[in-house]
Backbone bond lengths (Angstrom), bond angles and torsions (degrees), N, CA, C in turn:
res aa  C-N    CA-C-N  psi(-1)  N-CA   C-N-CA  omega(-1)  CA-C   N-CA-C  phi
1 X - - - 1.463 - - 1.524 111.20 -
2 X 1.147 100.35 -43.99 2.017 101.08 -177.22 1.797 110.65 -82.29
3 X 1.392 110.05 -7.24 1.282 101.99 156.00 1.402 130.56 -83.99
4 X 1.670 104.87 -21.54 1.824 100.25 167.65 1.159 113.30 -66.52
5 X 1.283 128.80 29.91 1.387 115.96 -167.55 1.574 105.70 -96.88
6 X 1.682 104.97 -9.15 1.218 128.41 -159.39 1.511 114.10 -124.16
7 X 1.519 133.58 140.06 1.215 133.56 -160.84 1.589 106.38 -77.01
8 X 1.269 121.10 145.06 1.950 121.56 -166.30 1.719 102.92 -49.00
9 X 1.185 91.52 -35.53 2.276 91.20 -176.62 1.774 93.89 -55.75
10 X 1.282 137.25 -4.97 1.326 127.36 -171.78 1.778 114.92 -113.77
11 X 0.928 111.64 6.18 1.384 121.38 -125.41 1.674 83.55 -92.17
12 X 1.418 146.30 -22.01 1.262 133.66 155.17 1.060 112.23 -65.64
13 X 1.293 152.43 -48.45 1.380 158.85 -176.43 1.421 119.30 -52.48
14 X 1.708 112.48 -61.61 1.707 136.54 139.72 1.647 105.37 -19.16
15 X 1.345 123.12 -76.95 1.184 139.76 -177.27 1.905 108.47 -44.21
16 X 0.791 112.67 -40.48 1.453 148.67 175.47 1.562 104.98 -55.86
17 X 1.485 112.31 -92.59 1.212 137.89 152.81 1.274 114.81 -5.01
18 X 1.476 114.66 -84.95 1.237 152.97 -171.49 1.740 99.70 -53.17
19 X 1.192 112.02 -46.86 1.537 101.16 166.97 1.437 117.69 -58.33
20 X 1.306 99.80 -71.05 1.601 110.87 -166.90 2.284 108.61 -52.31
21 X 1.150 98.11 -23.86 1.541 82.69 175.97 1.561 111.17 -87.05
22 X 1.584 117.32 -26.77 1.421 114.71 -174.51 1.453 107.70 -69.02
23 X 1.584 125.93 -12.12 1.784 118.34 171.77 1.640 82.48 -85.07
24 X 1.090 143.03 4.40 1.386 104.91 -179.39 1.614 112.22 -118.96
25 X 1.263 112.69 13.03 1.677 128.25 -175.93 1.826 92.80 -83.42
26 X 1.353 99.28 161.30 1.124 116.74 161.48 1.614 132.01 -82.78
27 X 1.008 138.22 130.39 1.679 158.22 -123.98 1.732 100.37 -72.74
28 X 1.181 94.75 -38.07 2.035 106.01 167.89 1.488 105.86 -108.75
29 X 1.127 119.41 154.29 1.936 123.21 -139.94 1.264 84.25 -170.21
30 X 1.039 143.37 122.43 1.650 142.47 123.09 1.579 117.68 -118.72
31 X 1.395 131.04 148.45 1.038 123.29 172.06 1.242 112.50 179.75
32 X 1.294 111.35 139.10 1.564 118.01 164.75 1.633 137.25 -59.96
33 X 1.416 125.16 157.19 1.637 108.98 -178.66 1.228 89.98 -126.87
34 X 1.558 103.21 158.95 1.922 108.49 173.87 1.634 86.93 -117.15
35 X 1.535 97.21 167.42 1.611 100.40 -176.70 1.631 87.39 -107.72
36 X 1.328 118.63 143.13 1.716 130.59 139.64 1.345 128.97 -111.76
37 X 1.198 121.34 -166.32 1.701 116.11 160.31 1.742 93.48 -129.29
38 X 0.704 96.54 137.04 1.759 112.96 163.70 1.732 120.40 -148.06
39 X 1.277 95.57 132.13 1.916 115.49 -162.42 1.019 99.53 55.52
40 X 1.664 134.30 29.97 1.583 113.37 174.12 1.484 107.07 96.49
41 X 1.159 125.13 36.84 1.267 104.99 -168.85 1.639 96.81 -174.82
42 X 1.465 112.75 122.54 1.270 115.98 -172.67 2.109 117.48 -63.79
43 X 1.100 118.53 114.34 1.021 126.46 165.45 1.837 128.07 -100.02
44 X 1.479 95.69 140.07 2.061 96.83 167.49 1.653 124.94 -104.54
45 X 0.922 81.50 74.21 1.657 88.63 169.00 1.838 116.44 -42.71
46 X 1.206 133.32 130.30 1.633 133.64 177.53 1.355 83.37 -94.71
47 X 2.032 92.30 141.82 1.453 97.05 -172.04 1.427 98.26 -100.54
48 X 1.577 135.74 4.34 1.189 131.18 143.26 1.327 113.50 -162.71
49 X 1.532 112.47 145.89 1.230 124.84 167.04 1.857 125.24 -98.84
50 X 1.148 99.11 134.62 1.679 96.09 169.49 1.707 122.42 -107.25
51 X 1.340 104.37 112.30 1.720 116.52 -154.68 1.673 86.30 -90.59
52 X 1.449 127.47 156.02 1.236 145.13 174.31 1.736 99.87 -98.65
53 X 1.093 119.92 -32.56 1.126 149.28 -166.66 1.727 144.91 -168.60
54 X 1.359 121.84 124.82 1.717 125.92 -163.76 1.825 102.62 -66.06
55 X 1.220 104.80 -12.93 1.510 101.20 -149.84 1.830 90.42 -75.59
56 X 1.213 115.82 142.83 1.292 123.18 171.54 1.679 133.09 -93.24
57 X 1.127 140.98 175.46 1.276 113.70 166.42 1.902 112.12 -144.47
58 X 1.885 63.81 64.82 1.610 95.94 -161.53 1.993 109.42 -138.50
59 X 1.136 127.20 113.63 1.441 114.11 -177.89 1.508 127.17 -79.56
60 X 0.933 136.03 178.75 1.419 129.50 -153.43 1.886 93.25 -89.13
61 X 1.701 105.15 -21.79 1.857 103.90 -174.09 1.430 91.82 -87.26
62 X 0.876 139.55 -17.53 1.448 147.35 -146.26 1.680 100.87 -69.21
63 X 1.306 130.72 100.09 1.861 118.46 -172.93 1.355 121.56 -66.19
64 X 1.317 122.58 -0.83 1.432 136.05 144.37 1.774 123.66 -56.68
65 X 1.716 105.87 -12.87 1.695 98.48 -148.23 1.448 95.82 -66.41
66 X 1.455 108.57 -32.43 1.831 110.62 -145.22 1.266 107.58 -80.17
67 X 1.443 112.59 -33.85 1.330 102.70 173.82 1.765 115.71 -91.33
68 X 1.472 115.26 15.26 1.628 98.66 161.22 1.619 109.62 -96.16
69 X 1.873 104.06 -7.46 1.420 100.69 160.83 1.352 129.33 -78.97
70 X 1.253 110.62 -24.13 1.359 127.02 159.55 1.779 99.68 -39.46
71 X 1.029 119.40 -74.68 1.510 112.90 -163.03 1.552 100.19 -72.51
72 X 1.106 129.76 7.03 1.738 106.98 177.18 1.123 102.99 -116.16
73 X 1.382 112.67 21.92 1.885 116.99 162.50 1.574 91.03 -90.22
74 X 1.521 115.62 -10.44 1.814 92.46 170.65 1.391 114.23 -106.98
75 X 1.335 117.68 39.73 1.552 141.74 163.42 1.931 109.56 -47.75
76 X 1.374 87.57 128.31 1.476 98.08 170.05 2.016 109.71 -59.39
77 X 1.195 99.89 -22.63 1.606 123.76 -171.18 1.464 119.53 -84.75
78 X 1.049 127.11 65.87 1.344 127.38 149.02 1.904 128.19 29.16
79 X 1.294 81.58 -76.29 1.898 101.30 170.61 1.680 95.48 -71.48
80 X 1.072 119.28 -49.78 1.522 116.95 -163.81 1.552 115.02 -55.90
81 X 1.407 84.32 -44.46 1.776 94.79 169.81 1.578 127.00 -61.80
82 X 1.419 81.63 -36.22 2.128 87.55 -179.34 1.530 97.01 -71.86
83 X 1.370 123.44 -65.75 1.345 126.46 -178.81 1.801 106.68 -27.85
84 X 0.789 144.94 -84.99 1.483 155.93 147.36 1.298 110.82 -5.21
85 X 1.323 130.23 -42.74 1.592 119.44 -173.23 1.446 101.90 -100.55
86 X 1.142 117.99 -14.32 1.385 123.54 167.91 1.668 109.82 -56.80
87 X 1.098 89.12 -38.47 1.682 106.11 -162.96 1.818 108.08 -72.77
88 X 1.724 95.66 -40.16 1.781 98.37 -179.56 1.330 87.72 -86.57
89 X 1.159 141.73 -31.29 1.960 127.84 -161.64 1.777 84.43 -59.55
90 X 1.510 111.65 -74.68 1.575 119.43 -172.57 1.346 118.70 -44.27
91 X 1.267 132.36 -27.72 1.899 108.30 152.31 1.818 78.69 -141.66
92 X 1.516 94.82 95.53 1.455 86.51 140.74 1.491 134.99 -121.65
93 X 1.471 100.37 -174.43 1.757 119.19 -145.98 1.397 85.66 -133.00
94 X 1.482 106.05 147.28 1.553 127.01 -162.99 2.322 82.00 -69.91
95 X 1.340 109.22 -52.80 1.352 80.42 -174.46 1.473 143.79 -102.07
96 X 1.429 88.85 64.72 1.349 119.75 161.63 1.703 113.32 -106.56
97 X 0.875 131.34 -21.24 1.115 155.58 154.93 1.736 105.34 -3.13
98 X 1.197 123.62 -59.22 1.346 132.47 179.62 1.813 114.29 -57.00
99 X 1.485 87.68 -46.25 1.512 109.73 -177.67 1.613 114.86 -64.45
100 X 0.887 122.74 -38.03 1.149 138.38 175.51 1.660 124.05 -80.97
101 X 1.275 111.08 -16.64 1.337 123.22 -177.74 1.748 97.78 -87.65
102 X 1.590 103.13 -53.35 1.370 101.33 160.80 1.587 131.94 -25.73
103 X 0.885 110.94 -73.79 1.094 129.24 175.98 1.476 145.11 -43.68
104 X 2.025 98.60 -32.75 1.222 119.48 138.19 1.479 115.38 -41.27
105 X 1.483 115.71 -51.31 1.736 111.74 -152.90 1.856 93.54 -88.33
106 X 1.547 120.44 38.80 1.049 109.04 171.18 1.517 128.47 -125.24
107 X 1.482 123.72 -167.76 1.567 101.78 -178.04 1.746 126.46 -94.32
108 X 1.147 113.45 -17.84 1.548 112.52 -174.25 1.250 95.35 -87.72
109 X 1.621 95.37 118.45 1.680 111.34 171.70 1.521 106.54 -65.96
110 X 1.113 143.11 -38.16 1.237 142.88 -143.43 1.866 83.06 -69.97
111 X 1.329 120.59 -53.32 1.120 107.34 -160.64 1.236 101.10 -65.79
112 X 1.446 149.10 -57.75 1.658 166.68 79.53 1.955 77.01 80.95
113 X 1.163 105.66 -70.33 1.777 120.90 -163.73 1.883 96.66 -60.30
114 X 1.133 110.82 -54.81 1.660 111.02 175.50 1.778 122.62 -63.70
115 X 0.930 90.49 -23.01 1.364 113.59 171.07 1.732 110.91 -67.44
116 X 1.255 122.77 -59.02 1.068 134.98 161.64 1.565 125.89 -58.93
117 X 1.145 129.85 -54.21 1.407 137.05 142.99 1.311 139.09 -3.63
118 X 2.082 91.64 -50.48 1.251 94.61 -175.79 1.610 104.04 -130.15
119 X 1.613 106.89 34.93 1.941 122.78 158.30 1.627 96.32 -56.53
120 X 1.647 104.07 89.50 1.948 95.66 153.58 1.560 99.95 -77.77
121 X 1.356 87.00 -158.27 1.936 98.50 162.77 1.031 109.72 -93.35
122 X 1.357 142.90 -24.20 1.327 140.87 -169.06 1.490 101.31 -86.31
123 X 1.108 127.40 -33.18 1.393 124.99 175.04 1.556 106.88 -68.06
124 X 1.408 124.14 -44.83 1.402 139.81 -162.63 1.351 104.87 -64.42
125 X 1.184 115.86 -55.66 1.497 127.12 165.98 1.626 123.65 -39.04
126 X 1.868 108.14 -62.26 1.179 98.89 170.59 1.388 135.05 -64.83
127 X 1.440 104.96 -20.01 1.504 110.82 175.51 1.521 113.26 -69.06
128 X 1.721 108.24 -38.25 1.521 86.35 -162.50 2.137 94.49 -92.09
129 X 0.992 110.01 3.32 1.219 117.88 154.25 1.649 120.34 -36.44
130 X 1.704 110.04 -65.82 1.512 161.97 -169.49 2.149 91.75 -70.31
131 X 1.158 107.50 -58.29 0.982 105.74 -175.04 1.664 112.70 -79.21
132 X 1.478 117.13 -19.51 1.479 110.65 -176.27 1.516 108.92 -84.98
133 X 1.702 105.59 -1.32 1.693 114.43 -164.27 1.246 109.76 -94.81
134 X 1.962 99.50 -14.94 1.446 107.21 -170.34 1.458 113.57 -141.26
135 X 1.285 127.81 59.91 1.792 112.13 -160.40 1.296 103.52 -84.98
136 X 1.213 141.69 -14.09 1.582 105.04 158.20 1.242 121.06 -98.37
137 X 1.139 122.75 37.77 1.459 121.42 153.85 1.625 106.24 -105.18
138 X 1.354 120.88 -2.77 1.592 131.00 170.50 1.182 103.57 -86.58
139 X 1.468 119.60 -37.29 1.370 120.01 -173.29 1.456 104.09 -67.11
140 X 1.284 123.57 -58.34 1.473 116.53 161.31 1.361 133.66 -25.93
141 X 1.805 107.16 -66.89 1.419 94.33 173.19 1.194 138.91 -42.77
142 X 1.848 97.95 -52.02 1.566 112.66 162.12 1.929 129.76 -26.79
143 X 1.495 102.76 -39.20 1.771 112.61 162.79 0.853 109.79 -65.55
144 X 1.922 103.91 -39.50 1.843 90.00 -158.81 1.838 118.34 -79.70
145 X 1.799 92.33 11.92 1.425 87.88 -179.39 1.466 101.99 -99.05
146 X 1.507 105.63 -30.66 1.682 108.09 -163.49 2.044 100.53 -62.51
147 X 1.652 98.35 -36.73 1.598 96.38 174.83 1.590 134.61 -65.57
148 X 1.116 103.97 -30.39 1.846 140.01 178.82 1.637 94.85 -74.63
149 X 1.149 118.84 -46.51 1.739 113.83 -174.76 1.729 93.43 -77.11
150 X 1.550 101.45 -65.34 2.157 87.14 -174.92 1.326 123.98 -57.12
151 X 1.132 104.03 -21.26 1.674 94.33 163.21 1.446 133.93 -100.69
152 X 1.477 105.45 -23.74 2.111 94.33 159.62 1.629 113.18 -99.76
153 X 1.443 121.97 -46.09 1.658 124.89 -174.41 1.208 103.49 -71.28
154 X 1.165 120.43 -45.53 1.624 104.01 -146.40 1.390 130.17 -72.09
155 X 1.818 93.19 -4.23 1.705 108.12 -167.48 1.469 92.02 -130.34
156 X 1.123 107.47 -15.39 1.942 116.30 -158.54 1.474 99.38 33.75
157 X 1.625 83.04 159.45 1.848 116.59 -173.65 1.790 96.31 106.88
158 X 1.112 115.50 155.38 1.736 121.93 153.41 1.580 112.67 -126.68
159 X 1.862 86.52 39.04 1.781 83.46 154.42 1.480 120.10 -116.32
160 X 1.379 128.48 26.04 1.115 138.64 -170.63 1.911 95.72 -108.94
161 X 1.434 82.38 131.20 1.968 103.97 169.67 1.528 109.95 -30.96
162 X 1.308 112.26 117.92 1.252 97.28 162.35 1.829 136.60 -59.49
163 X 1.566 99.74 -24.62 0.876 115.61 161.43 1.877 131.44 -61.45
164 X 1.374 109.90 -6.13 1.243 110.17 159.43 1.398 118.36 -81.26
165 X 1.058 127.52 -9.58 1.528 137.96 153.17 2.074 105.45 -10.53
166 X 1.071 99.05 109.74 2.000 89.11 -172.02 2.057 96.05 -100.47
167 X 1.057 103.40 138.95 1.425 119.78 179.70 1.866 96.16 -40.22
168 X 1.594 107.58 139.39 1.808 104.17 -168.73 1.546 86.95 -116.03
169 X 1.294 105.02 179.10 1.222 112.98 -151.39 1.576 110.78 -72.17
170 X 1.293 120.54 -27.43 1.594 109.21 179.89 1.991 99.74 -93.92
171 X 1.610 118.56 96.96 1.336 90.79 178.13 1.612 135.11 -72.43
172 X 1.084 109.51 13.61 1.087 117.84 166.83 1.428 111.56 -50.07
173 X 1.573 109.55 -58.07 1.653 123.93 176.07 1.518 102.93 -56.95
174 X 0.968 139.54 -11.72 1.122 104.21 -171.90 1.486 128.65 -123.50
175 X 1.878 97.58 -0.22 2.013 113.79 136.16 1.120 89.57 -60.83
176 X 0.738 134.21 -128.55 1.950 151.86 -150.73 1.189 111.17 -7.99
177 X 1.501 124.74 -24.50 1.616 117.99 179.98 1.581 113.75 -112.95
178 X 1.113 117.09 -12.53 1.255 119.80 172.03 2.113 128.17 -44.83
179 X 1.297 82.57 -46.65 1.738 91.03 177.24 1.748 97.88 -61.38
180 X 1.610 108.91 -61.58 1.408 112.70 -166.72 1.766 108.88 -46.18
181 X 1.369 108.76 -41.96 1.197 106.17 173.47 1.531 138.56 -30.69
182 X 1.683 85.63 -65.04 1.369 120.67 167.08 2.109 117.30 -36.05
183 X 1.288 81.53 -45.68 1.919 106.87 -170.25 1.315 92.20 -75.48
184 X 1.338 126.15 -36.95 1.760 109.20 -153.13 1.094 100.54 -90.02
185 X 1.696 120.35 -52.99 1.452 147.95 161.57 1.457 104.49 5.92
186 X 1.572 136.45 -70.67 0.959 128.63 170.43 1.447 125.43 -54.96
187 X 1.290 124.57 -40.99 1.826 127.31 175.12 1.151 98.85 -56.05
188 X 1.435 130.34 -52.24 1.277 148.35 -173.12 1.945 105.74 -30.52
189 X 2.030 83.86 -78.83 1.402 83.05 -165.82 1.354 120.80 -87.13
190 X 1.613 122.93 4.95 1.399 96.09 146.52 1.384 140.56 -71.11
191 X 1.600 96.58 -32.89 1.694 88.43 174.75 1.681 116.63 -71.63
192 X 1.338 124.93 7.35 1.486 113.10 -170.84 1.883 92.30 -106.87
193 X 1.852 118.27 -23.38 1.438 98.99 -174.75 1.537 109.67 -82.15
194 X 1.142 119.68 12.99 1.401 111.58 154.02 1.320 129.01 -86.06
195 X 1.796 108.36 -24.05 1.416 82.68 167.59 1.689 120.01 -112.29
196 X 1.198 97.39 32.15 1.300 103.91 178.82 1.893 131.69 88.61
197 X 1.033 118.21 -138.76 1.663 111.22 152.11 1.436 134.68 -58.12
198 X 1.317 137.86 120.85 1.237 123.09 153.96 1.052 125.55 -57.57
199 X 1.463 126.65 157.64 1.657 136.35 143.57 1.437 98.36 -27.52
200 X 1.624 109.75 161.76 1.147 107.93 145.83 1.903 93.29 -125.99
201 X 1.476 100.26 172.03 1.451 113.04 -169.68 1.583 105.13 -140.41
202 X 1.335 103.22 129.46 1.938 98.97 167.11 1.443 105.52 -72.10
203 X 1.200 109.45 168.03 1.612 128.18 -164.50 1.624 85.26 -62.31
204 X 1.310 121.98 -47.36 1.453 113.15 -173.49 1.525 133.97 -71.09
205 X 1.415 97.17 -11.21 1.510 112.79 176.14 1.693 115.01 -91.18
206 X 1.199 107.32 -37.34 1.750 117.89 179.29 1.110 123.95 -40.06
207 X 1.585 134.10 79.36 1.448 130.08 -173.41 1.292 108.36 -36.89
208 X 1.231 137.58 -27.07 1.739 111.82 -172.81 1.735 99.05 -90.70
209 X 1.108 130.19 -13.87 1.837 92.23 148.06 1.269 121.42 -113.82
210 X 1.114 136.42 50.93 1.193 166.77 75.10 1.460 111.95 -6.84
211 X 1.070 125.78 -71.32 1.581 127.44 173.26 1.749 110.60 -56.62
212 X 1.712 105.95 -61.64 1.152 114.57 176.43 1.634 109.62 -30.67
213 X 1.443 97.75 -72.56 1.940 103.44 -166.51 1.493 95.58 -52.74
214 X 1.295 143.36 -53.87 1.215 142.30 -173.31 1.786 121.67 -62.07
215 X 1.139 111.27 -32.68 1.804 117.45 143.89 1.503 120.05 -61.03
216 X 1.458 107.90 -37.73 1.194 105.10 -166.23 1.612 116.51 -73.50
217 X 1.711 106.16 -39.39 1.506 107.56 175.67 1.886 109.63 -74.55
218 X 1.254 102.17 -32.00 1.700 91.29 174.33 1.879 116.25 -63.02
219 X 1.538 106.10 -5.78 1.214 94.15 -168.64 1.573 80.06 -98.84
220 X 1.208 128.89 -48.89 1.780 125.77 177.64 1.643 110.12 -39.69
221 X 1.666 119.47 -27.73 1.275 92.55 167.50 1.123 128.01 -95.68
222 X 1.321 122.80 -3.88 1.720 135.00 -158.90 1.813 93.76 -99.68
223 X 1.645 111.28 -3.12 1.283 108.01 173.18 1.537 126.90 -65.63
């Protein structure tokens, strides 16, 4: 299963991968997959994993490593996730591409900020590549930022109801994201009551549409 996460041209590496992170999950596992296409080729991304532990049993030369970091950007773990996308942003490979799109449609800006940081062109390309292969799964992310900003930036703190969440401008997004909300909401606010208040950010300051508009016109020119 954690090797479909990866297109068949990968599928020793995946295989590879896919071992060395499943000794490192925790003993109860449930989780959902989303479908994409990446290089042409339908992939299942897990929309989260729960690790017992980061440690791998995999080395950093090892040509398996990147893509078992690939999957621990879908860490129940916060840090675990940044640690990991740090790792594909710093040499990345067109198929990571999925992983990283993810990740946009999520809530810790800090990663959102690394993400941005490290937009080369070669990354820019494959994404809006990734995104022209798949636009309503962009269209999604795109909510999942406008929802992720009204409910941690836009008011700051993550002690406010999730349910004050106010309908965003496409309502379409905001049936469709409501359950997910619900699901993340808890990962969410434990990792934010440790550090206390968030920032808050105007719609114009919020790096994740910031990224968005900046995917979005590279994909308007590659049209």
């Amino acid at each position: 299963m954690l090797a479909d996460a990866f297109a068949p041209a990968h599928r020793s590496m995946a295989l590879s991968a896919g071992e060395a992170v499943v000794r490192a999950l925790t003993s109860r596992q449930w989780t959902e997959r989303f479908a994409v296409r990446a290089e042409g080729q339908g992939v299942l991304i897990p929309a989260r994993l729960y690790f017992a532990t980061d440690r791998l049993r995999l080395s950093r030369g090892d040509p398996a490593w990147g893509y078992a970091r690939a999957l621990q950007t879908r860490s129940s773990d916060g840090f675990l996730r940044q640690a990991a996308a740090r790792d594909l942003i710093g040499d990345f490979q067109p198929w990571a591409t999925p992983f990283i799109v993810a990740l946009i449609g999520e809530y810790i800006v800090e990663i959102l900020e690394d993400i941005a940081a490290g937009l080369t062109p070669e990354m820019t390309l494959a994404l809006t590549a990734f995104i022209a292969e798949n636009p309503a799964y962009w269209r999604t992310t795109k909510c999942r930022v406008m929802s992720y900003w009204d409910a941690y930036y836009r008011h700051g703190g993550s002690d406010m109801p999730v349910t004050h969440v106010l309908p965003i401008e496409e309502a379409s997004c905001w049936s469709r994201m409501k359950r997910r909300m619900l699901r993340y909401w808890n990962v969410g606010h434990r990792y934010d009551r440790g550090n206390g208040m968030r920032r808050s950010y105007r719609r114009d300051e919020y790096i994740g549409f910031k990224l968005i508009n900046r995917l979005d016109l590279a994909v308007a020119g590659q049209a």
